[in-house]
C-alpha positions as a Markdown table, in Angstrom:
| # | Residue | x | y | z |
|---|---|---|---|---|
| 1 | Unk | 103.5 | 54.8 | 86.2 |
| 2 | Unk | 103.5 | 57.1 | 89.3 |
| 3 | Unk | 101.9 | 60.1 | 88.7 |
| 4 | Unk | 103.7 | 63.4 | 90.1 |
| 5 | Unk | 102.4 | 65.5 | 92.2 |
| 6 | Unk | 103.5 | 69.5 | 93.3 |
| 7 | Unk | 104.6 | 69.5 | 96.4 |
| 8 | Unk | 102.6 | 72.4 | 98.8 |
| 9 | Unk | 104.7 | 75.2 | 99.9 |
| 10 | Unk | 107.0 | 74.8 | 102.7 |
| 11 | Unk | 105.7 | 75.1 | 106.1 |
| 12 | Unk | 107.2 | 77.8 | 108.5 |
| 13 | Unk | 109.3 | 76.8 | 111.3 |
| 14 | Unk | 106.6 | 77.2 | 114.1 |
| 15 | Unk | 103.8 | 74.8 | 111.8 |
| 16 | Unk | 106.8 | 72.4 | 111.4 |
| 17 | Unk | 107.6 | 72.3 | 115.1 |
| 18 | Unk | 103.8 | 72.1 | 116.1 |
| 19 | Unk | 103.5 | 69.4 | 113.6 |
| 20 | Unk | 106.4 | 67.5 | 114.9 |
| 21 | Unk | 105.5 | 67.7 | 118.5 |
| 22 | Unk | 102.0 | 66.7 | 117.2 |
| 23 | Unk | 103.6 | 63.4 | 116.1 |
| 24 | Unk | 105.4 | 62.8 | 119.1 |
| 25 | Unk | 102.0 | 63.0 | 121.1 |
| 26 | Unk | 100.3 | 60.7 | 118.9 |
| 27 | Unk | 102.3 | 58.1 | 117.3 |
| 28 | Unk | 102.8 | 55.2 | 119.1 |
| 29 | Unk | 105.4 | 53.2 | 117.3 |
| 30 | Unk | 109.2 | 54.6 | 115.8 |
| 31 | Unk | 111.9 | 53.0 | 113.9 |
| 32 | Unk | 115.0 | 52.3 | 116.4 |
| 33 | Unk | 118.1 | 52.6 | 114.5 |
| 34 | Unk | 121.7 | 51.3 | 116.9 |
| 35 | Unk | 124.4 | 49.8 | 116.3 |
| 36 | Unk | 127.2 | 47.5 | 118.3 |
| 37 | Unk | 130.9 | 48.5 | 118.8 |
| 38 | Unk | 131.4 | 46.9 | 115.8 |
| 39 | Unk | 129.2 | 49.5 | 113.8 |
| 40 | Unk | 126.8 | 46.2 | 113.2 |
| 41 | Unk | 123.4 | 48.1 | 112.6 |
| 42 | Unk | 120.3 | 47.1 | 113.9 |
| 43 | Unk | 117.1 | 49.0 | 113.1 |
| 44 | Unk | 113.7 | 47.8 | 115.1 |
| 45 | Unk | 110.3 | 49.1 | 115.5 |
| 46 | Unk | 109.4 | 49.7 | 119.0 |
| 47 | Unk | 106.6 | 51.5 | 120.9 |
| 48 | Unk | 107.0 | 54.6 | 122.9 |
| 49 | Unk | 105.7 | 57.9 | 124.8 |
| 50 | Unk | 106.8 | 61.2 | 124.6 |
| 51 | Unk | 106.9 | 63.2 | 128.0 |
| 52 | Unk | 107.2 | 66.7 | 126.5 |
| 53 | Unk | 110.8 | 66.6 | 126.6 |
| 54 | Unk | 112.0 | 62.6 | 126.3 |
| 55 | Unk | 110.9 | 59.8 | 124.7 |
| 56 | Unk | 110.6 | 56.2 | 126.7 |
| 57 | Unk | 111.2 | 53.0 | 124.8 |
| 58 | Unk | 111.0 | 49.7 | 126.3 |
| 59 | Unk | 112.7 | 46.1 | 124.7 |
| 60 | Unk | 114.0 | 43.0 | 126.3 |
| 61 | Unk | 117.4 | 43.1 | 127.4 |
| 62 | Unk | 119.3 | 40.1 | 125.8 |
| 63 | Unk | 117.8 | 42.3 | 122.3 |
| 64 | Unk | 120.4 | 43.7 | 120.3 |
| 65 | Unk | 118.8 | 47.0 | 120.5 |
| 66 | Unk | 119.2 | 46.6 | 124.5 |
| 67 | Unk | 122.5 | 45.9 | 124.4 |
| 68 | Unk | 123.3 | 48.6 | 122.1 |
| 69 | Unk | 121.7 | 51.4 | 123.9 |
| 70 | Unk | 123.1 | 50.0 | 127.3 |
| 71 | Unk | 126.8 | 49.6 | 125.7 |
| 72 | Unk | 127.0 | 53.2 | 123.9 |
| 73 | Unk | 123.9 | 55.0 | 124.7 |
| 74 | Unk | 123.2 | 56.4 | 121.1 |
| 75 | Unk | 120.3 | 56.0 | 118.8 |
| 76 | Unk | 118.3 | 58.0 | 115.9 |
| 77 | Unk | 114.3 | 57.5 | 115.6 |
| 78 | Unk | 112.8 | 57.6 | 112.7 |
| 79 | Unk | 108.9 | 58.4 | 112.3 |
| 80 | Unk | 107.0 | 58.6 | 109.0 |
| 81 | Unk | 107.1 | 58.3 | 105.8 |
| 82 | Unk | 109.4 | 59.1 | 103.0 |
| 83 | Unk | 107.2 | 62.2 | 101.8 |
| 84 | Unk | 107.0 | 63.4 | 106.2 |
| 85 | Unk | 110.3 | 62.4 | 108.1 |
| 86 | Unk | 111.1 | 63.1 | 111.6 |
| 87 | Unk | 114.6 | 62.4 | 112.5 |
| 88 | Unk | 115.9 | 62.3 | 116.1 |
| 89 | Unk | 119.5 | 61.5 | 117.2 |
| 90 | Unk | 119.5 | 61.5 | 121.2 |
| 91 | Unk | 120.9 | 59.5 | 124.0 |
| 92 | Unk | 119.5 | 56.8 | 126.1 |
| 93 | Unk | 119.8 | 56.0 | 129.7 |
| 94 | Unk | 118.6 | 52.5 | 130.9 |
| 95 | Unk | 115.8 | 53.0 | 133.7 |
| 96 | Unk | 114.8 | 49.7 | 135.6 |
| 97 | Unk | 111.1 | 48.8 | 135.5 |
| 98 | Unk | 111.2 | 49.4 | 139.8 |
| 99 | Unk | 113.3 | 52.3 | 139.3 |
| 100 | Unk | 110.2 | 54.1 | 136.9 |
| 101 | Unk | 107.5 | 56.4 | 139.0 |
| 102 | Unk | 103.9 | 53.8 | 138.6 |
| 103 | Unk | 102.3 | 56.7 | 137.1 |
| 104 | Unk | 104.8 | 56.9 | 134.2 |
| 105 | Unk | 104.3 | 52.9 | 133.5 |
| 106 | Unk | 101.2 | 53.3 | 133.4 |
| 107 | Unk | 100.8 | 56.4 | 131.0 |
| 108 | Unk | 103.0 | 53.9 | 128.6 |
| 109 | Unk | 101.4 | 50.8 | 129.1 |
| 110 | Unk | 98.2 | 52.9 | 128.1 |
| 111 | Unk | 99.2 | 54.9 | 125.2 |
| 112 | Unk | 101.3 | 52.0 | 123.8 |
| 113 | Unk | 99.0 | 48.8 | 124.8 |
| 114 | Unk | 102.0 | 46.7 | 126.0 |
| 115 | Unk | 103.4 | 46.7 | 129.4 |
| 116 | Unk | 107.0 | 45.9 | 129.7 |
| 117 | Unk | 106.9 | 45.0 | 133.4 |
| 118 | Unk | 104.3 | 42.5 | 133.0 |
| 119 | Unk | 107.1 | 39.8 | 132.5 |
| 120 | Unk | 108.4 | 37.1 | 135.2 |
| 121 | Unk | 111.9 | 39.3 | 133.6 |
| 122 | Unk | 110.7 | 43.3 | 133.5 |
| 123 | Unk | 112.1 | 44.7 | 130.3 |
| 124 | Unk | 114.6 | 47.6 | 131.1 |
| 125 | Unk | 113.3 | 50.9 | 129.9 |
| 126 | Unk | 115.0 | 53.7 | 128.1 |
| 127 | Unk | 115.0 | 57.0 | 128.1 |
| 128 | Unk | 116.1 | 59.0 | 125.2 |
| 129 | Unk | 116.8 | 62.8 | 125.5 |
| 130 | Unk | 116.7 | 64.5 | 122.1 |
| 131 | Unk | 120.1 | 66.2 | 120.9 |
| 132 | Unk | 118.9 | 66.9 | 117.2 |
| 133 | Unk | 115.6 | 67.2 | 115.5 |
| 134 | Unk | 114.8 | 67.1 | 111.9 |
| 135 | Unk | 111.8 | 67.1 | 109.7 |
| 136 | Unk | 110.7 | 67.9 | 106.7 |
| 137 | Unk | 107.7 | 67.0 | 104.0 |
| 138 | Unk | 109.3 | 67.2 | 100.3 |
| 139 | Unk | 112.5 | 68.2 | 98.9 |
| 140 | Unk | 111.2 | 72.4 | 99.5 |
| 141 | Unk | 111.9 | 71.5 | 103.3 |
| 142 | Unk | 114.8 | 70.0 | 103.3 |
| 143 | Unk | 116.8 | 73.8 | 103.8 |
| 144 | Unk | 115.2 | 74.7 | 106.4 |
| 145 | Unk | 114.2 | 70.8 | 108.3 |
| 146 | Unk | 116.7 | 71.3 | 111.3 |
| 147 | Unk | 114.2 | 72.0 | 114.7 |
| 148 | Unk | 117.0 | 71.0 | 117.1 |
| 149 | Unk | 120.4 | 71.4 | 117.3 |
| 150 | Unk | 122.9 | 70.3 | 120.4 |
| 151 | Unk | 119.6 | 70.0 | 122.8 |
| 152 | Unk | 118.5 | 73.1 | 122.3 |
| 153 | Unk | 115.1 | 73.9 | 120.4 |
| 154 | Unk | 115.6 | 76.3 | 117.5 |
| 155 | Unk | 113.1 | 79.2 | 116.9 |
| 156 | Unk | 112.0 | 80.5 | 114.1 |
């Protein structure tokens, strides 16, 4: 049997946002969620670095997740657990390994451990800007989870 537990009080909007950007700094790995023109899902864990603004995800480009985010340009991320969700829904643009400054390969290829352009084929990379943000701990968060809305950070 689970034992229940009380959830602590709500955080305030500026602890959530801190807490979110936080994650983005340090994480390393996010659930991918696309789908094809069909509406056939795919959901894939990849790596990735946050700029302050975007996130950069690399995969191989015959993937479905490649092909989806080339085709259609939309994607969520997910990061955490059940009990600490951050949601993102944003739009990717495909950036060619050449096409990326060195210094930015490098910061991913250091914060993530794999380097997409080490392949006789460079993976594509892809740069997600975020157009909604949500997060929230337990159920007492859920009123109040929405950080962005249409691109635009919300304040407190």
């Amino acid at each position: 049997m689970t034992e229940q537990t009380t959830p602590a009080a709500p955080r305030p909007h500026e602890e959530r946002l801190k807490d979110t950007l936080a994650r983005f700094e340090r994480d390393v790995d996010v659930w991918v969620s696309t789908a094809d023109a069909d509406g056939v899902p795919c959901l894939v864990p990849l790596s990735f670095l946050w700029d302050g603004e975007t996130f950069l995800v690399s995969t191989r480009r015959t993937l479905p997740t490649a092909r989806n985010l080339i085709a259609n340009g939309r994607v969520r991320l997910a990061f955490g657990a059940t009990r600490d969700v951050v949601l993102v829904e944003g739009t990717a643009t495909t950036v060619e390994s050449g096409d990326l400054a060195p210094a930015v390969r490098e910061a991913f290829a250091a914060h993530t451990g794999f380097d997409p352009g080490g392949f006789a084929t460079p993976y594509p990379y892809f740069r997600i800007t975020p157009v909604w943000i949500q997060a929230w701990r337990e159920v007492n968060e859920l009123a109040d989870r929405q950080l962005m809305t249409d691109g635009s950070w919300l304040r407190a």
